[in-house]
C-alpha positions in Angstrom: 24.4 -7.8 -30.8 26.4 -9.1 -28.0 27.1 -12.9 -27.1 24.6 -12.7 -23.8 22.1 -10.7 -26.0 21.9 -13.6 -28.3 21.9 -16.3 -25.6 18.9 -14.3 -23.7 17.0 -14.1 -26.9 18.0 -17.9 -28.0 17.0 -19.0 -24.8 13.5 -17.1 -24.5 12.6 -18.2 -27.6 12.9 -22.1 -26.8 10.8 -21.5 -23.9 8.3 -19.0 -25.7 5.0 -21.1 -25.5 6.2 -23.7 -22.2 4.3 -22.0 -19.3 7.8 -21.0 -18.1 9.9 -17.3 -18.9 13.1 -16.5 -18.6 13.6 -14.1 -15.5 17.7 -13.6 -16.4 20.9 -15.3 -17.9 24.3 -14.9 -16.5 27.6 -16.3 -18.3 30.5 -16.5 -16.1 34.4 -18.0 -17.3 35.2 -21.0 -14.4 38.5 -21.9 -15.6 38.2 -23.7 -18.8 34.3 -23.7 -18.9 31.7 -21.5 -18.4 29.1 -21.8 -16.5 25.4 -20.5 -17.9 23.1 -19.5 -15.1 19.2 -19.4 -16.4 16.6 -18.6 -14.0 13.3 -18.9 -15.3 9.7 -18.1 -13.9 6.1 -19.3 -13.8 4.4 -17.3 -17.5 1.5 -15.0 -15.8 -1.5 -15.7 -17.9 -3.4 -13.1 -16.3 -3.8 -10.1 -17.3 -4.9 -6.6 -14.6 -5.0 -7.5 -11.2 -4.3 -10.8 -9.4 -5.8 -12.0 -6.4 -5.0 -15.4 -6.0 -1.8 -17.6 -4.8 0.1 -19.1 -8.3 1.9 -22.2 -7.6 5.7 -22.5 -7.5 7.5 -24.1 -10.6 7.6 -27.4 -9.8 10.9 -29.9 -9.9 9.8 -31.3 -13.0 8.6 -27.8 -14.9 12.3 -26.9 -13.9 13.5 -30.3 -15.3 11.5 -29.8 -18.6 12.7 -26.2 -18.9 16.6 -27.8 -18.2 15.7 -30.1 -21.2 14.5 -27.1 -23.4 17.3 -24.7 -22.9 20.1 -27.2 -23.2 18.7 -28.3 -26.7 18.7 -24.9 -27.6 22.1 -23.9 -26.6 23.4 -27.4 -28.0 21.7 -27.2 -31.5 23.1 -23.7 -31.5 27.0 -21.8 -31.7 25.8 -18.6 -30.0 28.2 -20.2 -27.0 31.2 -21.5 -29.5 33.2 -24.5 -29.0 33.9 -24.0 -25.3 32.4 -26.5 -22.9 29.4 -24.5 -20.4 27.8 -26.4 -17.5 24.0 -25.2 -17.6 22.0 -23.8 -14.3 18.8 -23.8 -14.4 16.8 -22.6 -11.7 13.7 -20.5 -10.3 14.1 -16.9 -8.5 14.6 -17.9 -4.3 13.4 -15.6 -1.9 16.5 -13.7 -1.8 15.4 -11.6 -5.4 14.3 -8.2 -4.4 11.0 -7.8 -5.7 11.4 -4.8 -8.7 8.5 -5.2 -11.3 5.1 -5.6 -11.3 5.3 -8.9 -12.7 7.3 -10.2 -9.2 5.0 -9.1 -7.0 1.7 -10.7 -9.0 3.2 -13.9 -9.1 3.6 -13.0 -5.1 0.3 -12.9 -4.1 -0.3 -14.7 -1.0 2.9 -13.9 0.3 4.5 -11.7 3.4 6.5 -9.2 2.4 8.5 -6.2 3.8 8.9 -3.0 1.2 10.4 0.5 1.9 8.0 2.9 0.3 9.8 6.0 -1.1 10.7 8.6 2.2 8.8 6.3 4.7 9.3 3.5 7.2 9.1 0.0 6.0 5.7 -2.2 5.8 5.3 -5.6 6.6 1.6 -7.0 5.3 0.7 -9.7 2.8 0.0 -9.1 -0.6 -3.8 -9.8 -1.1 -3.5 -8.0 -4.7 -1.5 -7.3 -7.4 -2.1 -5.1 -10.5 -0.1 -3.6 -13.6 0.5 -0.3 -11.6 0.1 -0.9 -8.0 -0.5 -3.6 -5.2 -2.3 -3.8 -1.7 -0.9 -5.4 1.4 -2.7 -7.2 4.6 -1.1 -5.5 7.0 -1.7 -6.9 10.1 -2.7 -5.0 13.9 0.4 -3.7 15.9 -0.6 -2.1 19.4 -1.9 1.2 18.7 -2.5 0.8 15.0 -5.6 -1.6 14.2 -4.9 -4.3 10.7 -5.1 -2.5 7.3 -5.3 -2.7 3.8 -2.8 -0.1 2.1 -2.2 0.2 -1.4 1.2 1.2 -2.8 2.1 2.5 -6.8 5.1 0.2 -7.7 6.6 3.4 -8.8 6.7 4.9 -4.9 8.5 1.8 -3.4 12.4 1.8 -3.1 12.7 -2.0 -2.2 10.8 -4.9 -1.6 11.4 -8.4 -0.1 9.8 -11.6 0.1 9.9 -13.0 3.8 10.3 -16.6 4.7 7.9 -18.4 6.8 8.7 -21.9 8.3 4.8 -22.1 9.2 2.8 -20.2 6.7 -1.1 -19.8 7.6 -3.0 -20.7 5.0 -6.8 -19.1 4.9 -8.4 -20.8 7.9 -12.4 -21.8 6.9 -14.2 -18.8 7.4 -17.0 -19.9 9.7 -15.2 -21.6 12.4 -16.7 -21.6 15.8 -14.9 -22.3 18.7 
């Protein structure tokens, strides 16, 4: 078993259990130290298809998860005698969205994916399951607003986009 092996499965161990999961680990060498990189995730506690917005880990989730993982790597050797500096952080809108799992706890959001031999789709994801999802996408000139479905399998890459101003679900009967 290698030395990251043991610090990935050290790691999701301590946090087994916290509400938080451990998306990757990176060790690098920075001169004398080395510095451990954890990004860690929201636990999905649903199960088939989502449908509704999950919250983002919180500063103080991310503190408590700090807390757990550095008293894991401290009461163990897995990292030797060599001084680390500990990362901890949450995926940032920059992680392509690969797995299931990244798009569910993506509902709600705008996204652009390339599906497999065809142009790319911008449309929000309004649903999420274990083998496919469905985006919002919206009217463009000819081509009226749309719900498509795509199998995670048929999508090449997919992105989460920022928005400085995000709508959030108007009331439904609003009159003018």
């Amino acid at each position: 078993m290698t030395r990251d092996t043991e610090v990935q499965q050290l790691i999701a161990g301590a946090l087994d259990g916290s509400g938080v999961v451990l998306e990757d680990v990176v060790v690098t060498p920075a001169g004398r130290r080395r510095v451990v990189k954890v990004v860690v995730d929201r636990a999905l506690d649903a199960t088939g298809d989502v449908t509704q917005t999950l919250p983002s880990l919180s500063l103080d989730e991310i503190a408590a998860a700090t807390r757990t993982v550095s008293d894991a790597l401290d009461e163990s050797d897995v990292l030797g005698e060599q001084p680390y500096t500990l990362e901890v952080t949450s995926p940032g809108v920059s992680r392509p969205l690969t797995n299931a799992s990244h798009f569910r706890r993506n509902v709600g959001r705008l996204v652009v994916l390339a599906p497999q031999g065809a142009e790319p789709v911008t449309g929000r994801v309004v649903r999420a399951g274990t083998d496919d999802l469905t985006l919002e996408v919206p009217a463009k000139k000819k081509d009226p607003a749309r719900n498509e479905t795509f199998a995670y399998a048929a999508i090449e890459r997919a992105d989460v986009q920022v928005e400085f101003s995000r709508p959030d679900h108007a009331p439904q009967d609003q009159e003018s």
